[in-house]
C-alpha positions as CSV (number, residue, x, y, z in Angstrom):
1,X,28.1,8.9,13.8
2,X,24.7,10.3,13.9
3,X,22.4,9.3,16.7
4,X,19.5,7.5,16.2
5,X,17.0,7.3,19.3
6,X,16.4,6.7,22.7
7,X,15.9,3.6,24.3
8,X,12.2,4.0,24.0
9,X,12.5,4.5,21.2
10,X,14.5,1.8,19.8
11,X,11.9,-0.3,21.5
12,X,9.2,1.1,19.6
13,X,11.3,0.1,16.1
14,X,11.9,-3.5,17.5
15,X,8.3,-4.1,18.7
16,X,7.4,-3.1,14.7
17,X,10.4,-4.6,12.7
18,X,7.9,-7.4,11.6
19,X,5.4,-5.0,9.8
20,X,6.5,-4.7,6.1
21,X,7.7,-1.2,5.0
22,X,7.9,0.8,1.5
23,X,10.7,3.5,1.5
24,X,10.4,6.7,0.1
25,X,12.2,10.5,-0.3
26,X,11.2,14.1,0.6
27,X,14.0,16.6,-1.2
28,X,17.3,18.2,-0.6
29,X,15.4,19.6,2.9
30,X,15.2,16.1,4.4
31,X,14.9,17.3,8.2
32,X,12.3,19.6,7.6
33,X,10.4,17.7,5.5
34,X,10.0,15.2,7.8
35,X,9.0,17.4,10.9
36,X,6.3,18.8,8.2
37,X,5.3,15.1,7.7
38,X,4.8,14.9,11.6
39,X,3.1,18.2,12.0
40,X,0.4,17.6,9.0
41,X,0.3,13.6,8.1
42,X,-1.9,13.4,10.4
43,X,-4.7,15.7,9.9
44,X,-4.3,14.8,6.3
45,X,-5.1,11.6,7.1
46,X,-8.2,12.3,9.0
47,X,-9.5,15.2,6.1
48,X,-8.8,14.2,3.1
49,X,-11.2,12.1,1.1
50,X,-10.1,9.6,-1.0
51,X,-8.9,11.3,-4.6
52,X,-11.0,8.3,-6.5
53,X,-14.0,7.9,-4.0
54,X,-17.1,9.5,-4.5
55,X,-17.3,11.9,-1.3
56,X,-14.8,14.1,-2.7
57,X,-16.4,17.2,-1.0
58,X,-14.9,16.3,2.2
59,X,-18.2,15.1,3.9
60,X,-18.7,12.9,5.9
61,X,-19.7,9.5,4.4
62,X,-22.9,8.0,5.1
63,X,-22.7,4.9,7.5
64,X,-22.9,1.8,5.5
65,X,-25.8,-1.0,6.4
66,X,-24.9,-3.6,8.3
67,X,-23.3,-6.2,6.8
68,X,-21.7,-4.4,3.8
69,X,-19.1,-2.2,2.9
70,X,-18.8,0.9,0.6
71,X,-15.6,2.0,-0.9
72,X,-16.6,5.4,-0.3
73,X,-15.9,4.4,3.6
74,X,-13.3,2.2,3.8
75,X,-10.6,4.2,4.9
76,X,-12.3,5.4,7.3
77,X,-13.6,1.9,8.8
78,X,-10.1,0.6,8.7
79,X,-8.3,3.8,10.3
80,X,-11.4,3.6,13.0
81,X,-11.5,0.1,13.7
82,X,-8.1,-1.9,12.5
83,X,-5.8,-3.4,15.6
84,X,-2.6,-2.7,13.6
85,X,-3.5,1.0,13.0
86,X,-4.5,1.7,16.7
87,X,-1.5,0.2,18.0
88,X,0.6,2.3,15.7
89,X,-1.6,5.4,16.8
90,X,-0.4,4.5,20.0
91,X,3.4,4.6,19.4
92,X,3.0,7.4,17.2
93,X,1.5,9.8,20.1
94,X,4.1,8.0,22.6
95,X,6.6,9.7,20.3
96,X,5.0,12.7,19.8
97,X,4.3,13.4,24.1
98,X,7.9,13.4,24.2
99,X,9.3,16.5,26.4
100,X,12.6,16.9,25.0
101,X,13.3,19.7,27.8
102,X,12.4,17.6,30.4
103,X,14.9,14.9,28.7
104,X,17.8,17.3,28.6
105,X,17.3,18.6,31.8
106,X,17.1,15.1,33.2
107,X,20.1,14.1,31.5
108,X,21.9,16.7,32.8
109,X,21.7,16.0,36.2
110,X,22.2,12.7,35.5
111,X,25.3,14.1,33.6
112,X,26.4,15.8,36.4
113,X,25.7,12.9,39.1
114,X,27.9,10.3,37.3
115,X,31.0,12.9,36.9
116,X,30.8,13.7,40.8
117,X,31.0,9.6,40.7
118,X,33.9,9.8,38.4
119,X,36.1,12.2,40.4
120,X,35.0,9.9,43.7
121,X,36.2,6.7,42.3
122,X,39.9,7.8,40.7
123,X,42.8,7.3,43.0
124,X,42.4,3.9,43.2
125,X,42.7,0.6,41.8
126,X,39.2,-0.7,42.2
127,X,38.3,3.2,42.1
128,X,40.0,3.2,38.1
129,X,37.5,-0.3,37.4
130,X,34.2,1.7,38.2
131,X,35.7,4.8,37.4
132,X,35.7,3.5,33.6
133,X,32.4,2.1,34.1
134,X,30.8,5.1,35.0
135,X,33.0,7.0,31.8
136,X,31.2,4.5,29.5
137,X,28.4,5.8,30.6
138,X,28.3,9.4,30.7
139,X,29.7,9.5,27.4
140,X,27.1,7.4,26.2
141,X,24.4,9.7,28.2
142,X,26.4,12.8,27.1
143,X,25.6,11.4,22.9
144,X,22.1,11.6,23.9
145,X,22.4,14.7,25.7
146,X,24.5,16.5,22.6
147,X,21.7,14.7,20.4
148,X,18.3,16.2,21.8
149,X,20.2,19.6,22.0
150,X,21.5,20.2,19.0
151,X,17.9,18.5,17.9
152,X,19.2,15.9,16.2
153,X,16.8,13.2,17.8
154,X,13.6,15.6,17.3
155,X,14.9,14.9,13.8
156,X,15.0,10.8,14.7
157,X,12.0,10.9,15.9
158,X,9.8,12.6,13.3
159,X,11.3,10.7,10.9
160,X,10.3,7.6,12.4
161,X,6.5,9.1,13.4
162,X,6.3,9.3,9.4
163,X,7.6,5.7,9.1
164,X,4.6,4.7,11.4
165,X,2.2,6.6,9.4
166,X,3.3,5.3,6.3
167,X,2.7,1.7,7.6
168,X,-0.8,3.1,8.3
169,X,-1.2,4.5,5.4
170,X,0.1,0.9,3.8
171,X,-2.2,-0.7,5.7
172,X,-5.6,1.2,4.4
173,X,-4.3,0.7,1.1
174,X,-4.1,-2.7,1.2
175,X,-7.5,-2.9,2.3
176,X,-8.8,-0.8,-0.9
177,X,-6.6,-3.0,-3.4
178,X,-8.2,-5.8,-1.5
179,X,-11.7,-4.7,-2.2
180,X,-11.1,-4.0,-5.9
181,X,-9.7,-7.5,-6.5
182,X,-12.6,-8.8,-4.6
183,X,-15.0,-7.0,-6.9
184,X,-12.8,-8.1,-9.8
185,X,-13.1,-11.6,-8.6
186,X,-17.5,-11.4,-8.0
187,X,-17.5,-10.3,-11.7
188,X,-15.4,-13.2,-12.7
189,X,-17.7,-15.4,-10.1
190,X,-20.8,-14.3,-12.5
191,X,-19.2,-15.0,-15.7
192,X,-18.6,-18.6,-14.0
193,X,-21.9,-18.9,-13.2
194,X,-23.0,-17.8,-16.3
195,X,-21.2,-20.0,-18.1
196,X,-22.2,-23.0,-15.7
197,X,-25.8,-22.2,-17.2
198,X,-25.0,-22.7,-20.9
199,X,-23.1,-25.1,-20.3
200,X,-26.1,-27.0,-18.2
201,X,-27.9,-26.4,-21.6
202,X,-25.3,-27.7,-23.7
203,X,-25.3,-30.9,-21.4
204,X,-29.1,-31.3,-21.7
205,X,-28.8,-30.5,-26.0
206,X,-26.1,-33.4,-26.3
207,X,-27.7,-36.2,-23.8
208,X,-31.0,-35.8,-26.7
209,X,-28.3,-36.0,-29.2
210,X,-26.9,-39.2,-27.6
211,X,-30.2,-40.7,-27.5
212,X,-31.1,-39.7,-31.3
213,X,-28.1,-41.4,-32.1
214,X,-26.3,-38.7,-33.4
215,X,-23.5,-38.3,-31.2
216,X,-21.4,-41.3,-29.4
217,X,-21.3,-41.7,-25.4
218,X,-17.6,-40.4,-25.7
219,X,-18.2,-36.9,-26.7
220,X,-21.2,-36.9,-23.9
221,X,-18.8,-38.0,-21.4
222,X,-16.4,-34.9,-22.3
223,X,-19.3,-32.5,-22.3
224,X,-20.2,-33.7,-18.8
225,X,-16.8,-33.5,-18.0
226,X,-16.3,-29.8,-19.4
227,X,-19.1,-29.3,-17.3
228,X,-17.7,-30.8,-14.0
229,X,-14.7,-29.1,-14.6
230,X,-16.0,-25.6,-14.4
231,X,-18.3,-26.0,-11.8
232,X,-14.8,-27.2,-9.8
233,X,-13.4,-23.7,-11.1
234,X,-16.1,-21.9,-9.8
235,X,-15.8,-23.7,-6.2
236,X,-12.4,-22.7,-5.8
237,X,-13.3,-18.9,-6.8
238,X,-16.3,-19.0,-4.2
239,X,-13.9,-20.2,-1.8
240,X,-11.0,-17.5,-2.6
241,X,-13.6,-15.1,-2.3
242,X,-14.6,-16.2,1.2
243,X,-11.1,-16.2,2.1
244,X,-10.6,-12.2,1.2
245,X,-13.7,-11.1,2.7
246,X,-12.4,-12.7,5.8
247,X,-9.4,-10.7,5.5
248,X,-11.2,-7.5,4.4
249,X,-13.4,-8.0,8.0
250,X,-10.6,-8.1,9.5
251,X,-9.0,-4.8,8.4
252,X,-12.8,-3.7,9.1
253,X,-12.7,-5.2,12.6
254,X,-15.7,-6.8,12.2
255,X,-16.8,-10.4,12.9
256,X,-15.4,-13.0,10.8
257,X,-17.9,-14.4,8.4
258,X,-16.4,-14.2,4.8
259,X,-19.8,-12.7,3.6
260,X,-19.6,-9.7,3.8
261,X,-21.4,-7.6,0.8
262,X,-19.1,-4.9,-1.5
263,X,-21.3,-1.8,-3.1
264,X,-19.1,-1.9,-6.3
265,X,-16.4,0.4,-7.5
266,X,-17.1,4.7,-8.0
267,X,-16.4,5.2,-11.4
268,X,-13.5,7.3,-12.5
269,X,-14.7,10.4,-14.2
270,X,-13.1,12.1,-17.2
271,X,-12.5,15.5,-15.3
272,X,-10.4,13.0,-12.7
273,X,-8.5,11.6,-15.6
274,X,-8.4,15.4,-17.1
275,X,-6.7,16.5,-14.2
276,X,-3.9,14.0,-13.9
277,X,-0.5,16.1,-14.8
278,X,2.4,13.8,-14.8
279,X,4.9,16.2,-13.9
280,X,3.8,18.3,-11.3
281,X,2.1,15.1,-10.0
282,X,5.6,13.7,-10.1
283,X,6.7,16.4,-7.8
284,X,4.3,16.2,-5.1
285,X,5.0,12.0,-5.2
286,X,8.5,12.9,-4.2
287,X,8.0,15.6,-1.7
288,X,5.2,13.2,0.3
289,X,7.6,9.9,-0.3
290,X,8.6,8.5,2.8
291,X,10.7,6.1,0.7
292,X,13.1,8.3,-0.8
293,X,13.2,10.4,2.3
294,X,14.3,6.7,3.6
295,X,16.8,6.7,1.3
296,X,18.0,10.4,2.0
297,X,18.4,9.3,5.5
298,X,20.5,6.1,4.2
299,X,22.9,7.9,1.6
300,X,23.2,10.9,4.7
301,X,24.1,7.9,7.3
302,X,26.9,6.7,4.8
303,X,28.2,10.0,4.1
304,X,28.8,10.8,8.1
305,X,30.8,7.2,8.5
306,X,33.1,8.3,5.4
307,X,33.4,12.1,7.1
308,X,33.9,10.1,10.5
309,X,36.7,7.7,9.1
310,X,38.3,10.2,6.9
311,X,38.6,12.3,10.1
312,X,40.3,9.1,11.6
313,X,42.6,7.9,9.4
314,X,43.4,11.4,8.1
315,X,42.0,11.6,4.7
316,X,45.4,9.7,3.5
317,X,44.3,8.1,-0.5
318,X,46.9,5.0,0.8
319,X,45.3,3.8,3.7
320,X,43.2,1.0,3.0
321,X,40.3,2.0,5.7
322,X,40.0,5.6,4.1
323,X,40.1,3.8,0.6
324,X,37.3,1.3,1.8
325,X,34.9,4.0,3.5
326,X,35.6,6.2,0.2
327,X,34.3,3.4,-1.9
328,X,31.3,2.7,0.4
329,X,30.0,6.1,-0.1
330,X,30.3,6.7,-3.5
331,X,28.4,3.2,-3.6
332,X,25.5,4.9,-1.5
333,X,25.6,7.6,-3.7
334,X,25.0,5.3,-6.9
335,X,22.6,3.4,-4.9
336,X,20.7,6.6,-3.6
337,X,20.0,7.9,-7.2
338,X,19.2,4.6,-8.7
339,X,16.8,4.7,-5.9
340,X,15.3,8.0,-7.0
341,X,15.5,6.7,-10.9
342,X,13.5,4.0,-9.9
343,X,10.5,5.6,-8.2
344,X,10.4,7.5,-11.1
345,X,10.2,4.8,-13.6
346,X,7.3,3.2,-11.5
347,X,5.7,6.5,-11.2
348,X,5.5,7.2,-14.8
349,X,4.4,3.4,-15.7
350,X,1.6,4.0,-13.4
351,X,0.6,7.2,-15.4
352,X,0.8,5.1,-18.4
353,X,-1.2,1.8,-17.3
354,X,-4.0,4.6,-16.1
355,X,-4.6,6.1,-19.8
356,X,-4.4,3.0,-21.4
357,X,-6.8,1.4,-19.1
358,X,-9.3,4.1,-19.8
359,X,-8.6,3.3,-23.4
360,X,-9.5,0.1,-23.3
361,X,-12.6,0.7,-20.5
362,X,-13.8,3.1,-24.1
363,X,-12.5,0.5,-26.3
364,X,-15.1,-2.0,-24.3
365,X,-18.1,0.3,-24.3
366,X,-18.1,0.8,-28.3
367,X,-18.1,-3.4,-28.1
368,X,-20.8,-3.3,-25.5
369,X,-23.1,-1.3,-27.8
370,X,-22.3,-3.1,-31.0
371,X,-23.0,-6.6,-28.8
372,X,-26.4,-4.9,-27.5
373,X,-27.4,-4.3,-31.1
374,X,-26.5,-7.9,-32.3
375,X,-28.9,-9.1,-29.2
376,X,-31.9,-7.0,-29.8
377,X,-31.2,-8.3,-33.8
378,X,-31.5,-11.9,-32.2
379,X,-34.5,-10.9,-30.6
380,X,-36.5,-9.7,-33.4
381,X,-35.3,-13.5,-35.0
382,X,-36.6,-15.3,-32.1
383,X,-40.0,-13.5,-31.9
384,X,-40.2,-14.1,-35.8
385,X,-39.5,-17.8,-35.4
386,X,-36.4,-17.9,-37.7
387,X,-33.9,-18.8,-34.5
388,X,-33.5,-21.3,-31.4
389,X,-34.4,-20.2,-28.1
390,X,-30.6,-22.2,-27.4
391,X,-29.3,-19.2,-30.0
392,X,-31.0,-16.3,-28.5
393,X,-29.7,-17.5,-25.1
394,X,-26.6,-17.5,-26.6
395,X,-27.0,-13.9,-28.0
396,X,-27.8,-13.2,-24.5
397,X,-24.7,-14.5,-22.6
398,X,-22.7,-13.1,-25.4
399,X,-24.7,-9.6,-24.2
400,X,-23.6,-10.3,-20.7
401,X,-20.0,-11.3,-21.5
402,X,-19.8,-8.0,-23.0
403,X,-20.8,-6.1,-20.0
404,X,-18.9,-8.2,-17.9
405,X,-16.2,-7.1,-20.5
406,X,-16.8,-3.2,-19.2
407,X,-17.6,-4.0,-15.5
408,X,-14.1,-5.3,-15.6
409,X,-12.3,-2.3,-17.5
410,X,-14.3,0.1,-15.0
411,X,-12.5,-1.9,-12.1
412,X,-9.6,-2.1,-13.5
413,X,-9.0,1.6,-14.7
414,X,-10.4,2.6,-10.6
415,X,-8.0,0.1,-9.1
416,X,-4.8,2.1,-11.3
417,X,-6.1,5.6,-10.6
418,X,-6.8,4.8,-7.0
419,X,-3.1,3.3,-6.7
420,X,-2.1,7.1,-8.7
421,X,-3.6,8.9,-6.1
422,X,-2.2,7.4,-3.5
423,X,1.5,7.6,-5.3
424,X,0.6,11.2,-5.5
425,X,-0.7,12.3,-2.2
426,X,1.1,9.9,0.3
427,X,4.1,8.9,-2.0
428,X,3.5,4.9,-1.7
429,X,4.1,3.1,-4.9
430,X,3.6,-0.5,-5.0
């Protein structure tokens, strides 16, 4: 059975078996491709600008004022500053300072003390009791031995250094899909708000009516009551919002206030969108997916425990152990490429929800401009006295709504490429 780590680094997995995980693949060359992982993740990490942001020349961001928070620089904030990501930094470089040679040449003298201790203790009774405690150990010392020689735990222990970046990685992410859905949410928090005014006018327009006589107190009483109902909506939205920036400071490490102030969203160009190349992007998804290497590892783990009991129980079709372990691996294998059919699937959705969302961001604009030039047509009414200032205002939050409308499609089409680009240069897929 293949050997998995030391005792350190066991530790490290059980210290970190609370944080979540995403699995992912690299190809057929699994062991390289995660010692490539170890050798470059990390310098990718620290280079490479975000694929949607807009300092996509590499530079250095500007710092952001105190208080706020670009996009531009949040990766960079949260890989600085975040308690989660330094501690994994921290277990990442305690696996990377290994010195394997120092290990095996340890362990061979250890090796070597504990069979001098096994020829001492045989020839007697009590001798043949610590005798076979010592075996148990120097075959167990002897697996890790064989394993750091033949390289087998270098391979552990890359593997797992990409596991730890990939939570990292994970972690910045969630702090950008955080910020989009709290932009999302201020836009929604201004259409609120906006609506909270007409609605304040509609309350005003039907309390005149009520005293004209030309309404009843019942239908007041439900206007007021619209009224009280989405000034309660909009509460409960100021409050979520408070409660995501609180999280957002946090990933920031920055005091906890719940106020702090986003710049917006960068817009997604058409060259960006021009560039995207399903296939070959497809490709690169795979090669950089920690989760399908993940899954590489598990359908490689099931195929040495068949090899290990055929070996055992002699390959014979009748025995019921061989027959079990046979099924057991084809059942990784089935599981392994549904695994690989289903990153695929998500992959290629993806693809699809980012051109249709740029449909509908264009689909949104046209509206925008045919809403602007029903405005400006209200506008020339009003100053010609042929309309209500209530129906220009109108015409007016209908303008807004419409902008709203494309504010919304613009975050909604970054927050899809943004989650592309990280499918595509880091493997994750949510």
């Amino acid at each position: 059975m293949k050997i998995r780590m030391t005792a350190l680094v066991l530790a490290l997995v059980l210290a970190l078996s609370t944080v979540p995980v995403l699995a992912q693949e690299p190809a057929d060359q699994v062991a390289a491709s995660a010692q490539d992982q170890t050798d470059t993740a990390e310098g990718e990490a620290a280079q490479e600008p975000s694929p949607a942001g807009p300092d996509q020349d590499g530079a250095e961001p500007e710092p952001d004022p105190e208080g706020t928070v670009r996009f531009a620089s949040l990766e960079q904030r949260i890989r600085a500053s975040n308690l989660q990501i330094r501690a994994l930094d921290e277990n990442i470089a305690a696996l990377e300072e290994l010195d394997y040679e120092d290990m095996e040449e340890d362990l061979r003298e250890d090796l070597n003390d504990l069979a001098s201790k096994i020829w001492d203790s045989s020839g007697s009774t009590i001798g043949g009791v610590i005798g076979t405690m010592y075996q148990q150990q120097y075959d167990a010392m002897r697996e890790q031995f064989e394993a750091i020689r033949d390289g087998e735990l270098q391979e552990d222990n890359a593997g797992l250094a990409w596991q730890l970046r990939n939570l990292q990685d994970q972690i910045v992410m969630g702090g950008e899909t955080l910020y989009t859905a709290l932009a999302s949410m201020e836009i929604q928090a201004r259409s609120l708000e906006r609506q909270l005014d007409a609605m304040d006018r509609t309350v005003a327009e039907m309390e005149l009516r009520y005293e004209l006589g030309q309404i009843s107190a019942l239908q007041l009483q439900q206007t007021k009551a619209g009224r009280t109902s989405l000034a309660s909506g909009l509460e409960t939205l100021r409050m979520n919002l408070t409660t995501y920036k609180l999280q957002l400071e946090l990933l920031l490490g920055e005091p906890l206030t719940g106020t702090i102030v986003l710049d917006g969203v960068p817009e997604v160009t058409a060259s960006q969108l021009e560039a995207m190349d399903l296939e070959q992007d497809l490709d690169r998804a795979r090669e950089n997916s920690y989760e399908l290497y993940a899954a590489e590892q598990d359908l490689e783990d099931a195929r040495e425990t068949y090899r290990d009991t055929g070996a055992q129980y002699g390959y014979r079709p009748g025995d019921s152990r061989y027959t079990a372990a046979l099924h057991t691996w084809q059942a990784a294998q089935y599981t392994y490429e549904a695994a690989k059919q289903d990153y695929e699937l998500r992959f290629r959705t993806l693809y699809a929800q980012v051109q249709d969302y740029a449909q509908v961001l264009e689909a949104a604009r046209v509206a925008l401009e045919s809403q602007r030039a029903a405005c400006e047509a209200q506008e020339l009414k009003y100053r010609q006295g042929t309309i209500s200032q209530n129906t220009l205002l109108t015409a007016r939050d209908d303008l807004a709504a419409a902008e709203e409308t494309v504010e919304q499609a613009e975050d909604n089409l970054f927050t899809a490429y943004n989650s592309y680009c990280w499918a595509v240069e880091h493997g994750i897929l949510n």
